[in-house]
C-alpha positions as CSV (number, residue, x, y, z in Angstrom):
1,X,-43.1,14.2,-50.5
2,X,-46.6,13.4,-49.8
3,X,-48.2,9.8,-50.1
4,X,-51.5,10.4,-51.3
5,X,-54.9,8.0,-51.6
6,X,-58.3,8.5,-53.1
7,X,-61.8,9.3,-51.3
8,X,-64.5,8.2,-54.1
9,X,-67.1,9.7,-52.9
10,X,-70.7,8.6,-53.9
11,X,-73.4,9.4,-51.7
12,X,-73.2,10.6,-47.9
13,X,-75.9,12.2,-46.4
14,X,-79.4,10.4,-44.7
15,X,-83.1,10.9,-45.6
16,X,-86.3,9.7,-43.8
17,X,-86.2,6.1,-43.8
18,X,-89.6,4.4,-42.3
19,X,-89.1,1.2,-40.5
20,X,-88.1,-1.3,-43.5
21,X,-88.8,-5.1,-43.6
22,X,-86.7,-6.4,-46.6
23,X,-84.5,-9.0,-46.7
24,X,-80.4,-7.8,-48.0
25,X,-80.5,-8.5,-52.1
26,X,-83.1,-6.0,-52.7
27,X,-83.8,-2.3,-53.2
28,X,-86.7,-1.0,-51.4
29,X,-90.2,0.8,-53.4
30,X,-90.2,4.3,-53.4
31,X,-91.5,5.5,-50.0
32,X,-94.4,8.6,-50.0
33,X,-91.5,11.3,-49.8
34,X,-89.6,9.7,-52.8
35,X,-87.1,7.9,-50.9
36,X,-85.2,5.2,-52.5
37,X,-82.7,3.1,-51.1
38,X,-80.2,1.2,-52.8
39,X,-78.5,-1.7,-51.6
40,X,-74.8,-1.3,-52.0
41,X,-73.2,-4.4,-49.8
42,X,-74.0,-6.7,-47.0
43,X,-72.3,-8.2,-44.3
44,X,-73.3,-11.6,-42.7
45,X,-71.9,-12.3,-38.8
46,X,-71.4,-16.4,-37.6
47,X,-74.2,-15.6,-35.7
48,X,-76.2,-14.8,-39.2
49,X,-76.8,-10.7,-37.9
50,X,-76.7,-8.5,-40.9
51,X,-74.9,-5.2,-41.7
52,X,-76.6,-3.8,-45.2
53,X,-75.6,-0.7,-46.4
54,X,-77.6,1.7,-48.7
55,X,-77.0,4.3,-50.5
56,X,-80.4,6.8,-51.1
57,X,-82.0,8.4,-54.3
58,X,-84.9,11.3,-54.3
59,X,-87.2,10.7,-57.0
60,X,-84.5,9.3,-59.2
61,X,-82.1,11.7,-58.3
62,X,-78.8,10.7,-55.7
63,X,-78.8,11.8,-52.6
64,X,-74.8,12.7,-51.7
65,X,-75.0,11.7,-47.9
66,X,-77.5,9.4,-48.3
67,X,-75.4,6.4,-47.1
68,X,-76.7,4.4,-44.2
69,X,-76.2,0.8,-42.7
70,X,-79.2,-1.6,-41.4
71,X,-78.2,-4.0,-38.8
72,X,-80.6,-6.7,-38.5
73,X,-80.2,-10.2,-36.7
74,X,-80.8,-13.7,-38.3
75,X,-84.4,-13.1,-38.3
76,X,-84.2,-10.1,-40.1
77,X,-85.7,-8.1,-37.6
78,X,-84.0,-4.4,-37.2
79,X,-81.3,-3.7,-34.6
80,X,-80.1,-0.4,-35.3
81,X,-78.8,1.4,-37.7
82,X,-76.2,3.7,-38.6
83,X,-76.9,7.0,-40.1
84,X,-75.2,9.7,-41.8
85,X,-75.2,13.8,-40.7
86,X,-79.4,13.2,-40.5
87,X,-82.3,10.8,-40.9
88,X,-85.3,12.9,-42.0
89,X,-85.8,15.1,-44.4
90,X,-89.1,16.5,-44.7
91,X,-90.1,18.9,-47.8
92,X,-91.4,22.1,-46.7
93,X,-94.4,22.6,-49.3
94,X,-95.3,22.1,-52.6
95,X,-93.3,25.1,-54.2
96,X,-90.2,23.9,-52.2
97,X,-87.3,23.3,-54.7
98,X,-87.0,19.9,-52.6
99,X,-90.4,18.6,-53.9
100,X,-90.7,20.4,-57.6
101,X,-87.2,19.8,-57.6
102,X,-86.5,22.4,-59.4
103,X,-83.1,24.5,-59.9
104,X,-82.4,28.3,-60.4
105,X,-79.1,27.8,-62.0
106,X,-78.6,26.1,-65.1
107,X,-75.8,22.9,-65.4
108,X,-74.0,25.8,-67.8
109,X,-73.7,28.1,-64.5
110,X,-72.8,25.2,-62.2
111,X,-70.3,24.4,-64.2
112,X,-68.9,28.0,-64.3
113,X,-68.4,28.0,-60.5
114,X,-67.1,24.6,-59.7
115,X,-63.8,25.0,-58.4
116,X,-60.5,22.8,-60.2
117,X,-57.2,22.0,-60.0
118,X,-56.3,20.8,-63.7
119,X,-53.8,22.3,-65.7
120,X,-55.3,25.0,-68.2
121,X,-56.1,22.7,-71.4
122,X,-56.5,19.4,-70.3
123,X,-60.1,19.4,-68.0
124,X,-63.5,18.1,-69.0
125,X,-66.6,19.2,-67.1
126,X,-69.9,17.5,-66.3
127,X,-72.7,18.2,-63.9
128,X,-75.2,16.2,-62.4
129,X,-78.7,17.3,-60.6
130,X,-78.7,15.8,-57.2
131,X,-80.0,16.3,-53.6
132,X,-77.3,17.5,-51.2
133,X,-77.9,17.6,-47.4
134,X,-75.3,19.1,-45.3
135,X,-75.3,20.8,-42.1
136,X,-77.8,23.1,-43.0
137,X,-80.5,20.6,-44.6
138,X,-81.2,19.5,-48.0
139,X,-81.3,21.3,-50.8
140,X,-81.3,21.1,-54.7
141,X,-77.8,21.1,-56.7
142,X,-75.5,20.3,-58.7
143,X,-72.3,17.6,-58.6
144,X,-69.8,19.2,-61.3
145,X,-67.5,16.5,-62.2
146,X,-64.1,18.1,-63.3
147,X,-61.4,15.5,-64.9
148,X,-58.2,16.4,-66.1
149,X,-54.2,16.7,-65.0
150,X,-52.5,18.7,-62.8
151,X,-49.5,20.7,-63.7
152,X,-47.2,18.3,-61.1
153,X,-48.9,15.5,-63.3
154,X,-51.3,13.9,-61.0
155,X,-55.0,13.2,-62.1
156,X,-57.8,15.6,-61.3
157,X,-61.0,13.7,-60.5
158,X,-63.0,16.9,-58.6
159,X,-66.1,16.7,-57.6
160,X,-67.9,20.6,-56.7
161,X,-71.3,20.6,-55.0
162,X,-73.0,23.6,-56.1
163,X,-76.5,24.6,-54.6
164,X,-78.8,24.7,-57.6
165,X,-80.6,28.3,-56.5
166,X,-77.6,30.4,-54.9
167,X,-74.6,29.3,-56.8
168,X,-72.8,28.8,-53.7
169,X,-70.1,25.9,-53.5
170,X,-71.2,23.0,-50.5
171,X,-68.7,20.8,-50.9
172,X,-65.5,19.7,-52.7
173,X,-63.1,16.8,-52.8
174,X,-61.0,15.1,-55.4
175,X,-61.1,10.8,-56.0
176,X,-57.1,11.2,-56.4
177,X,-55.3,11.9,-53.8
178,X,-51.7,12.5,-53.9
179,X,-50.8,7.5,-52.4
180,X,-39.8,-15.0,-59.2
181,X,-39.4,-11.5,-59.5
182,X,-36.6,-9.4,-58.1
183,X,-38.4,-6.3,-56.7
184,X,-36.3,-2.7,-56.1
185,X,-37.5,-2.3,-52.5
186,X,-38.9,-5.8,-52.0
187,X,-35.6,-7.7,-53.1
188,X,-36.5,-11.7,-54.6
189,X,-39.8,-12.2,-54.4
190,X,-42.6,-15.2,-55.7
191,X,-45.0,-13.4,-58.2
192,X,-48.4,-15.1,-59.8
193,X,-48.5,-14.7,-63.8
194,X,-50.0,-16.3,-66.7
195,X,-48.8,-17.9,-70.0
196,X,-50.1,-16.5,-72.7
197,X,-49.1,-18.3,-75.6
198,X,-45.2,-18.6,-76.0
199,X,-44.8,-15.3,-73.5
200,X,-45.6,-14.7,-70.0
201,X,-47.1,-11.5,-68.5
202,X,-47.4,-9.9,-65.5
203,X,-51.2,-10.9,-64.8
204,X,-52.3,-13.5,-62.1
205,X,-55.7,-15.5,-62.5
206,X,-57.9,-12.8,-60.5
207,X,-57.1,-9.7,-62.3
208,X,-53.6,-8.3,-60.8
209,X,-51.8,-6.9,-62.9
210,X,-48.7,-4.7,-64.0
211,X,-48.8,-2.5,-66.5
212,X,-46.2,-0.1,-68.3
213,X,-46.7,3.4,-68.7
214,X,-43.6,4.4,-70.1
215,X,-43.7,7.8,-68.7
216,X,-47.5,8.8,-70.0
217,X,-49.4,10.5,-68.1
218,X,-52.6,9.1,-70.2
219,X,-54.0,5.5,-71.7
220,X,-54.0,2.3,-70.3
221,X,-50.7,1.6,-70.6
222,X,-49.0,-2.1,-71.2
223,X,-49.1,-4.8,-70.0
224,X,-45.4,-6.6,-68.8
225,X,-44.8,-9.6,-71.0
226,X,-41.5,-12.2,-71.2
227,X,-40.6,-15.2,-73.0
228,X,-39.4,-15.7,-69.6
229,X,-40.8,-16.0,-66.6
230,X,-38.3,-14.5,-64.0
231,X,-39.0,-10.5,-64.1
232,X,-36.4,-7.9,-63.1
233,X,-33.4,-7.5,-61.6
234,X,-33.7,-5.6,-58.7
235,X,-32.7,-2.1,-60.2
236,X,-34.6,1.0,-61.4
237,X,-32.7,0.7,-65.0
238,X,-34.7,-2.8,-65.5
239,X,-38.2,-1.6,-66.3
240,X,-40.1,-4.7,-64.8
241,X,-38.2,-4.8,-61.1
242,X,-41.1,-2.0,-60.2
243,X,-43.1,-3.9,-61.6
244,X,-42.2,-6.6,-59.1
245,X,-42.6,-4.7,-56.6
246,X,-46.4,-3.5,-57.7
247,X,-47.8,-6.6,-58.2
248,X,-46.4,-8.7,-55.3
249,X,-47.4,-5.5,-52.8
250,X,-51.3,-5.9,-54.7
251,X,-50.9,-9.9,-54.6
252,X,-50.3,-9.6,-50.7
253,X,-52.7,-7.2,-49.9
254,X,-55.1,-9.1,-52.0
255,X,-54.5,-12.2,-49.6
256,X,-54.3,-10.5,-46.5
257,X,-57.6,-8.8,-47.2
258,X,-58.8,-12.5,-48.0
259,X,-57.4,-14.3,-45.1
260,X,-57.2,-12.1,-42.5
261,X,-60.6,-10.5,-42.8
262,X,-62.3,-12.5,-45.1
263,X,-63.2,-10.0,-48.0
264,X,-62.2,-10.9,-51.5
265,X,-60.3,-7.9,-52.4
266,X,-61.3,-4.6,-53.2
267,X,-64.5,-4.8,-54.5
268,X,-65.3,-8.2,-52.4
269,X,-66.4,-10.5,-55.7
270,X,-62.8,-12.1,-56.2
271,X,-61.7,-9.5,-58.7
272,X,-58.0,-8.3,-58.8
273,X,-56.8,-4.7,-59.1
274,X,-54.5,-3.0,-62.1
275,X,-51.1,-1.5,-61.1
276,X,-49.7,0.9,-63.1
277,X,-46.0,1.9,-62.9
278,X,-43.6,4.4,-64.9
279,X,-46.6,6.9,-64.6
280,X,-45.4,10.4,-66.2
281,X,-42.0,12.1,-66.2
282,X,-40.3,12.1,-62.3
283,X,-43.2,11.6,-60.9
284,X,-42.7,11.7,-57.0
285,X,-46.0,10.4,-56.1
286,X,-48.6,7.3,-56.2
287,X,-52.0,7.0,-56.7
288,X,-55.8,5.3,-56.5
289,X,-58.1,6.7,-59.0
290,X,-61.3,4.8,-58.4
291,X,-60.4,1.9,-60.2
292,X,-56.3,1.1,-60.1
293,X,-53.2,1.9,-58.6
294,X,-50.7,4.0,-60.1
295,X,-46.9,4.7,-59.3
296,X,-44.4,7.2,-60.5
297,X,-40.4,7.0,-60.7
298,X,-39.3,9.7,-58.2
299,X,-38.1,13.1,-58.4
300,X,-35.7,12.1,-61.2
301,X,-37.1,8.9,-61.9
302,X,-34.1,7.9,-59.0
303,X,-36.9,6.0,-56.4
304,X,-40.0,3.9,-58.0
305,X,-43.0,4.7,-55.2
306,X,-43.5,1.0,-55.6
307,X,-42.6,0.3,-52.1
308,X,-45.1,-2.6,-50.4
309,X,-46.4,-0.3,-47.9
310,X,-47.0,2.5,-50.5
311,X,-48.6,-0.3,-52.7
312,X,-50.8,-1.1,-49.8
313,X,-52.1,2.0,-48.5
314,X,-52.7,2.9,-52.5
315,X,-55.1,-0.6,-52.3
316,X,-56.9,0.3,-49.5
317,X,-58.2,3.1,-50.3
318,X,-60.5,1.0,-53.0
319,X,-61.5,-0.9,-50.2
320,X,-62.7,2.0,-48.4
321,X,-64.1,3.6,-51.2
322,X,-66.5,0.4,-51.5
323,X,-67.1,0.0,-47.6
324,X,-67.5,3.1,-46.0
325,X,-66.7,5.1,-48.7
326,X,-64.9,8.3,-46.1
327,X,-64.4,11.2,-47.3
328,X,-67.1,14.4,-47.1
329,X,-67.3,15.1,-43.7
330,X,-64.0,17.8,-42.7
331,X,-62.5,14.8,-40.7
332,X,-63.3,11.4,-43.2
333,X,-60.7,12.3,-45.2
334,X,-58.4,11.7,-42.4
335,X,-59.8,8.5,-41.7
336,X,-59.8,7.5,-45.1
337,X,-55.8,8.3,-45.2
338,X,-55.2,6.4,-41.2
339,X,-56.8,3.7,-42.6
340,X,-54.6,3.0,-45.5
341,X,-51.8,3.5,-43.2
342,X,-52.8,1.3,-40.7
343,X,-53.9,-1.6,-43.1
344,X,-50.4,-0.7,-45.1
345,X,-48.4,-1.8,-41.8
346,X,-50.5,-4.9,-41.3
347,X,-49.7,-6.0,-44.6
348,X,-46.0,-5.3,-44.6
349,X,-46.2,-7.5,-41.2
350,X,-48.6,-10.2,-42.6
351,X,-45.3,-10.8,-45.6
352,X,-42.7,-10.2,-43.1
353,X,-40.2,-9.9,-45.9
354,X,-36.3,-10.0,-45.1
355,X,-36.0,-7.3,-47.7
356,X,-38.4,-4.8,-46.3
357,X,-39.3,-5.9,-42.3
358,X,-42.3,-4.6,-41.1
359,X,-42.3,-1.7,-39.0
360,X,-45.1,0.9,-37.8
361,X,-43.4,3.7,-40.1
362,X,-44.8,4.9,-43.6
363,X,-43.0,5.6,-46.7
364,X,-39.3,4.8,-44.8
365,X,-38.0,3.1,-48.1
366,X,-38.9,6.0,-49.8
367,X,-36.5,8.3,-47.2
368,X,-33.4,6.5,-46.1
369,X,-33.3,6.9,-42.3
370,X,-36.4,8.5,-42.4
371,X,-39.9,8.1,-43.4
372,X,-43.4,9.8,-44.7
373,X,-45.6,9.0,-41.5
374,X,-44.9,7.5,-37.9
375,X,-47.5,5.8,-36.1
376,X,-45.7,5.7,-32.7
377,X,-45.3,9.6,-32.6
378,X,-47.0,11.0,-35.9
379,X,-46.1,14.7,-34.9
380,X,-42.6,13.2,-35.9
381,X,-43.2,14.0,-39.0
382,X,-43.0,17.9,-38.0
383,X,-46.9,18.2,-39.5
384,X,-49.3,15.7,-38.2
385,X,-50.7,15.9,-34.3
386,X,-50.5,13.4,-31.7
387,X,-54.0,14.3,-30.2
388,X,-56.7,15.0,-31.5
389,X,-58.3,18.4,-31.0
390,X,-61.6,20.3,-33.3
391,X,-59.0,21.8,-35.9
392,X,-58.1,18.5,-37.5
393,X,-61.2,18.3,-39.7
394,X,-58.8,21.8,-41.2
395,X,-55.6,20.0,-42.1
396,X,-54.5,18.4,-44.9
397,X,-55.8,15.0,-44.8
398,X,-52.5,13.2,-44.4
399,X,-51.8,15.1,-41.2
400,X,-55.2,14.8,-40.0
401,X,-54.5,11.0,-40.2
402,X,-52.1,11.4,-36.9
403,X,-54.5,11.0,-34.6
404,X,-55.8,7.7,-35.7
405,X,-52.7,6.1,-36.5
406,X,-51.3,7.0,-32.8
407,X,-54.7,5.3,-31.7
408,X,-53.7,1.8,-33.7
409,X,-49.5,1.8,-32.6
410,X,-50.9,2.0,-29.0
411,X,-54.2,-0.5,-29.1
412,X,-50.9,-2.9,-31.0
413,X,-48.1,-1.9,-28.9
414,X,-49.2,0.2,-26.3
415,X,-47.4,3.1,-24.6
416,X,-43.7,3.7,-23.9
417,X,-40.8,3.2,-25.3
418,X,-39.7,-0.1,-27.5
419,X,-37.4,-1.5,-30.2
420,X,-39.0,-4.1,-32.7
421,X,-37.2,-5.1,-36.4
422,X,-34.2,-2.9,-35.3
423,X,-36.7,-0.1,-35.6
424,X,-37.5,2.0,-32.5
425,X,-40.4,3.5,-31.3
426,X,-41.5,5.6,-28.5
427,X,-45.4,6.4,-28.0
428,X,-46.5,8.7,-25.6
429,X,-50.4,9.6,-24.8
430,X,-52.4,12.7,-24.8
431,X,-53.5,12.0,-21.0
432,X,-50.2,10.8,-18.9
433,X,-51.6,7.6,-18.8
434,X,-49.7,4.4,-19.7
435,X,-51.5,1.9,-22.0
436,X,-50.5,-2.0,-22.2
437,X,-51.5,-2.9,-26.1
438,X,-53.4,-5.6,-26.9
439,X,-51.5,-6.7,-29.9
440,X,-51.4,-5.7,-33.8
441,X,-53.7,-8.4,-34.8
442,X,-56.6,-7.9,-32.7
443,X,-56.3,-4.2,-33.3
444,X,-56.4,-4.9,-37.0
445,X,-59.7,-6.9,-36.2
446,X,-61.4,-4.3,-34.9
447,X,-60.6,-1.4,-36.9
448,X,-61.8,-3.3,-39.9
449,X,-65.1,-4.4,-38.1
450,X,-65.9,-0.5,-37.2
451,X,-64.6,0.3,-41.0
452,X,-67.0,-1.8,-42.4
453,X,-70.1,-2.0,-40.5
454,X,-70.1,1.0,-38.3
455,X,-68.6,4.0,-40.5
456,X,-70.7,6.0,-43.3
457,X,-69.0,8.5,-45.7
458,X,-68.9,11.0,-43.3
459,X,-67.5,10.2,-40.4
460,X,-65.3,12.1,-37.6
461,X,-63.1,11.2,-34.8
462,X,-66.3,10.9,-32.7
463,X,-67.7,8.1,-35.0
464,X,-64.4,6.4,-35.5
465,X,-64.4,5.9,-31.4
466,X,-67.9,5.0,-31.4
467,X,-67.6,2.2,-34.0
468,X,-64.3,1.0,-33.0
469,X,-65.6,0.1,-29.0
470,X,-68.8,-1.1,-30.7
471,X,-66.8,-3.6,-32.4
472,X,-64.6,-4.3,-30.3
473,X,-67.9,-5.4,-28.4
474,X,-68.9,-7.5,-31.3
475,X,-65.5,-9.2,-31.7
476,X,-64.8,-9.9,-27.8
477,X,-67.5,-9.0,-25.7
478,X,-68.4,-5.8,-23.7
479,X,-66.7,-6.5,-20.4
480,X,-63.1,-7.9,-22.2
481,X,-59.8,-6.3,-22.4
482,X,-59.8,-5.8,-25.8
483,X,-63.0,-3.5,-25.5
484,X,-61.5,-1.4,-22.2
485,X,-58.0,-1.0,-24.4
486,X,-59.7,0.3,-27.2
487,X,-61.6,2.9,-25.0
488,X,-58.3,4.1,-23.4
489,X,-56.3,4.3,-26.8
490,X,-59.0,6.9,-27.7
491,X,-58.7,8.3,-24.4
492,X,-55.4,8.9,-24.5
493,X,-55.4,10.5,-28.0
494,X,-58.1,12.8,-26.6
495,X,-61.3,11.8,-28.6
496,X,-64.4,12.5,-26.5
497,X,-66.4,9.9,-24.5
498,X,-69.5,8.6,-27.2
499,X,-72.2,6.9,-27.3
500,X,-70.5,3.8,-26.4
501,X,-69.2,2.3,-23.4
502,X,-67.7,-1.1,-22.5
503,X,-70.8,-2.0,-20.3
């Protein structure tokens, strides 16, 4: 068993931006080589600095890589930025397909060679014209949007990039990836919910909310509702305990994402997320679509995947889908999965539950005495490496992950061996070298700060140690321990020296 996530990719590639002088809250005029930029969020430091991300359009058309970030100080003059695969992209001539944009292929033919993973029956295809800059420069194509179900049940949101003159196939990724109440896993928990009229449901103020799925695979499904408001009993054969156990783990990781870090759920505007559960027939999975969670019941609908950890790497995957959005580059998607991980142990520590006590392991109510990831020793797991080394952008996401997640158990804990919660751990590093932590809290810190100002779509190992010393910078200053621990976590899971130094 897999836990899986979701890399909504939008846009991730960079075009010629000249020097820019707006203030955040507005797009920019189109520039003489078409260039558009589109303001997706901003960021504002104490010190009033500001991080503004963009994403790019070509004459009207998006530009998938186009994402970069602006950082500008309180005056609004530019810092730096932060670019994605390139900067520049100059057409070559008037009859360039750049310029006349112009495609060979029809959105017929594109169609025709986009590559899917629904079940024979059930997909629906669409295809867009867009610009497409990978490693070998922009050209014209098309992104075919394929919907549809799998035949193990799980959703089918692929996106194919197909160049619009040879037919060949860029790129490819999928949004879905395959991750008083009395809660299964959570045991008796406090819940928000609403009257409505002479029942209650399973909906707080801000949007969180449970719904019932009753084993479809499609609609919206229902949402939890009681003339009562005390929901579930703690077992599988009462309908609403995984329900409980849903919507406390997106209540929590709603308020650790507000207090902690100060971002206002997913989406940042205050707005709560949908949880789904009693998705499909033994469904041994969970799942973020784009817009909700959504949990099965098990291999024989035995286990809900309603766990809080499960619930909060599911969550975080929105918010990375509307920060820095990883997932194109061979490696992003690895991020994108060690950064649900790592935010889904900082939650289960930030509720500290007697029922389910926090612990650096992923999945481990889901496998009794064992677990779906470890952070101290992810090759544990018999899949994912300790190190990294230049095949990981080749695994499967969720092993790729290992690195990353062995970077964050030693910036929290350090090196060594050691027992916390009655769970034990024993880390080693890449190097030999022996690493004093510099606590979970301050590593949490930091990884968010590089997550959200210093990542684009699609970035690698190199550009997750980059922006994680750069932040650490930010946060505690260039010469601190924090910044020298963070260095030596990524030496000693064998990430290249950077760009950035502790100096």
């Amino acid at each position: 068993m897999r836990l899986h996530g979701s890399v909504a990719v939008l846009t991730c590639l960079a075009l010629s931006v000249p020097a820019m002088t707006m203030m955040p809250g507005a797009n920019a005029a189109p520039q003489d080589d078409g260039v558009t930029l589109h303001q997706r969020s901003v960021i504002v430091d104490s010190d009033g600095t500001q991080h503004i991300r963009y994403d790019r359009q070509y004459h009207g058309l998006r530009i998938i890589g186009g994402d970069l970030v602006v950082h500008r100080s309180a005056q609004g003059r530019e810092l730096s930025r932060t670019v994605n695969t390139r900067e520049q992209i100059a057409p070559r001539g008037s009859d360039d397909p750049l310029v006349t944009r112009r495609t060979s292929l029809s959105e017929a033919q594109a169609m025709a060679r986009a590559t899917s993973k629904a079940a024979p029956g059930s997909e629906k295809r669409q295809a867009e014209k867009v610009v497409f800059n990978g490693k070998n420069g922009p050209v014209m194509a098309y992104d075919v949007l394929v919907t549809g179900i799998r035949a193990d049940q799980t959703p089918v949101k692929a996106h194919t990039i197909v160049d619009g003159t040879t037919g060949a196939v860029l790129a490819h990724w999928d949004v879905v990836r395959h991750g008083t109440g009395n809660g299964i896993h959570d045991g008796k928990v406090d819940i928000a919910t609403t009257k409505s009229g002479k029942k209650f449901v399973m909906k707080d103020k801000l949007g969180n909310a449970a719904l019932d799925m009753k084993g479809q695979e499609w609609g919206d499904g229902v949402l939890f509702s009681s003339t009562k408001d005390v929901w579930g009993d703690g077992t599988q054969k009462n309908r609403a305990s995984a329900a409980v156990d849903a919507l406390f783990g997106a209540q929590k990781t709603y308020d650790y994402y507000q207090n902690i870090h100060k971002r206002a759920g997913i989406w940042d505007n205050g707005k709560g997320a949908v949880s789904r559960v009693h998705y499909g027939q033994s469904y041994d999975n969970a799942f973020w679509d784009g817009e909700q969670m959504t949990y099965g019941d098990g291999e024989n609908d035995a286990l809900p995947l309603t766990s809080l950890d499960v619930a909060a790497h599911e969550m975080t995957h929105g918010v990375t889908q509307n920060t820095a959005n990883l997932g194109l580059g061979p490696e992003a998607g690895g991020l994108n999965e060690a950064t649900s991980d790592i935010f889904a142990a900082a939650v289960e520590w930030y509720a500290n539950l007697p029922n389910n006590p926090p612990n650096y392991l992923m999945g481990e109510k889901l496998i009794p005495g064992g677990a779906i990831r470890y952070m101290d020793q992810p090759s544990k797991d018999k899949a994912s490496p300790d190190c990294y080394n230049d095949q990981v952008g080749s695994m499967d996401e969720h092993y790729a992950a290992g690195p990353l997640n062995h970077w964050f158990y030693l910036m929290a804990e350090g090196s060594g061996a050691k027992t916390l919660n009655g769970f034990s751990y024993n880390s080693p590093t890449c190097n030999n070298k022996k690493i004093k932590g510099v606590g979970r809290a301050t590593a949490e810190k930091i990884w968010f700060r590089a997550l959200t100002v210093y990542l684009t779509s699609g970035a690698g190992y190199a550009q997750a140690r980059d922006g994680a010393i750069h932040a650490a910078k930010d946060l505690y200053g260039a010469s601190s321990k924090q910044c020298r621990v963070t260095t030596a976590a990524f030496d000693a899971i064998s990430v290249p020296k950077g760009s950035q130094t502790c100096e």
